[in-house]
C-alpha positions, 0 to 999 in steps of 0.5 A: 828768833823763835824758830830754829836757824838750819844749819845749811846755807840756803808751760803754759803750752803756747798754741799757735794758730797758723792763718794763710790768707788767700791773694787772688785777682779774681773773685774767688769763692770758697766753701768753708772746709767743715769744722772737726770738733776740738777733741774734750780732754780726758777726765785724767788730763783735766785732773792734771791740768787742773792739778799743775794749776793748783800747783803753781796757784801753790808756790806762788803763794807760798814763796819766800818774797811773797811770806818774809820772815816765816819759814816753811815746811813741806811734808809729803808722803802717803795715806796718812798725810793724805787725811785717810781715816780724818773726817776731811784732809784738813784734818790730817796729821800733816796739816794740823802739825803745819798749823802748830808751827805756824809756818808757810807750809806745803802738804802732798799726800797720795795714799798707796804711795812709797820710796817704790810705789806709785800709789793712787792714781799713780801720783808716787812714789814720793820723789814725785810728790818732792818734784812737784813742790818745787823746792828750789822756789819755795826754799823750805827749811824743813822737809818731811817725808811719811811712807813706808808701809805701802812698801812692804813687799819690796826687797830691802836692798831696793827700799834702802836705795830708793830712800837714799836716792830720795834724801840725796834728791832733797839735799841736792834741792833744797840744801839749806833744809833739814830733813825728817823721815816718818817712817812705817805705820803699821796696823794689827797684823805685823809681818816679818817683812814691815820690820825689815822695810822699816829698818831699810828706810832708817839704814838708808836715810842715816846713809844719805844724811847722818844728820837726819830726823827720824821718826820711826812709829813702829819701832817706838810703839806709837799708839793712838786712837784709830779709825774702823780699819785699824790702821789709819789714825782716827780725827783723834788719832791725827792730832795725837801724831800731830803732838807727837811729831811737834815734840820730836822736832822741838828736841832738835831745836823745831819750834813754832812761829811766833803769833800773828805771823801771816803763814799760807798752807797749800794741801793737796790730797788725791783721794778715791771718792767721787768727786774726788776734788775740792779746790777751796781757800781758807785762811790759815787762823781761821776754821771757816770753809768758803765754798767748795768748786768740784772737780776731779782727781784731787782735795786741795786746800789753800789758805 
């Protein structure tokens, strides 16, 4: 087999309408009452309507009786995995290394987001991005987690546990899956603080699970082209890391798919601009968009 073999074992709301019908012996008439206007959903309660739309339109897609013999990925985390500094989110470290490998992949990003932080739209931390992947129907056989340098002003002691709890939530999900950590991202400035929060999430996750991949850019000097704000990869940035994660997973024994598998990639991506999502299908081989439909709160890419 040409990917590795892991070594763990594997509402809709229903509105009811109550009538009462009226029996009498006499002709009766009855003005109708007048009609109150069904109140319009807030703009957040359609993102999230349209967004547990997405979600399942997701695992559908990608579960494993739908996709036989093709592994799958989840990758979650924050900015970066999101496509902030890309040109689109497609083009993000996350999706291009999902097309690497050619397996079924799930991509959740929301920048701002930590082992602590709630991040934009308040769609972190990333135990929530875990939560709504679903793993115990999408059964993936690896499992990345990007985040960290939003975390910088929490106490250690806290991030370590949080990143435990996140490890020990993965494994209790999706015991058959290993597990890879991207850890902090830093710009220019490196305070004393980004160092420490680096070293909690490596304690912590080494604490939950020894066996745990980890990719730690900060301490391993990563270095590749940026966008304006110094912090975020550029387009070319974005494929450097994308390289760099493929080759670290290949040493412990992550390879790519073979050619010609039919692999299904789901990104969704909460972004801050207006509008701020796109729903669109695109199949995984081929670089051709088909039209985007608006809507808000999210980019979200099947294909």
């Amino acid at each position: 087999m040409a990917w590795r073999g892991f070594r763990r074992p594997t509402a809709a709301v229903a509105v009811g309408f109550l009538t009462l019908l009226l029996v009498t012996s006499t002709p009766a008439t009855v003005d109708p009452p007048p009609r109150t206007p069904a109140p319009r959903p807030s703009p957040s309660q359609a993102a999230d309507a349209r967004e547990a739309a997405l979600l399942t339109g997701c695992e559908r897609r990608l579960r494993p009786d739908r996709r036989r013999g093709v592994p799958a990925v989840v990758i979650v985390g924050a900015s970066f995995t999101a496509g902030v500094g890309a040109e689109d989110p497609a083009g993000s470290w996350a999706v291009l290394l999902a097309r690497q490998l050619r397996w079924n992949a799930f991509v959740y990003g929301v920048p701002g987001a930590g082992y602590v932080h709630p991040g934009l739209g308040r769609k972190g931390p990333v135990t929530a991005e875990i939560a709504r992947a679903h793993l115990g129907a999408l059964l993936p056989s690896l499992i990345i987690v990007q985040a960290g340098h939003d975390d910088q002003s929490v106490p250690p002691g806290l991030e370590r546990l949080r990143v435990q709890q996140t490890v020990a939530m993965i494994k209790a999900q999706a015991p058959q899956a290993q597990i890879a950590l991207v850890t902090v991202f830093a710009g220019p400035r490196r305070p004393p603080a980004i160092y420490r929060i680096d070293q909690a999430i490596v304690a912590g996750a080494e604490a939950a699970d020894p066996e745990v991949i980890i990719m730690d850019p900060l301490a391993s000097g990563w270095r590749f082209p940026r966008s304006r704000d110094g912090l975020h990869p550029s387009p070319e940035g974005d494929a450097w890391i994308a390289g760099k994660v493929a080759g670290i997973l290949a040493q412990h024994g992550v390879h790519p798919a073979p050619a010609g598998h039919d692999a299904a990639l789901c990104t969704i991506a909460v972004r801050a601009q207006s509008p701020p999502i796109r729903a669109l299908n695109r199949p995984a081989r081929r670089p051709a968009l088909d039209s985007p439909s608006l809507l808000p709160g999210l980019v979200a890419r099947t294909g």
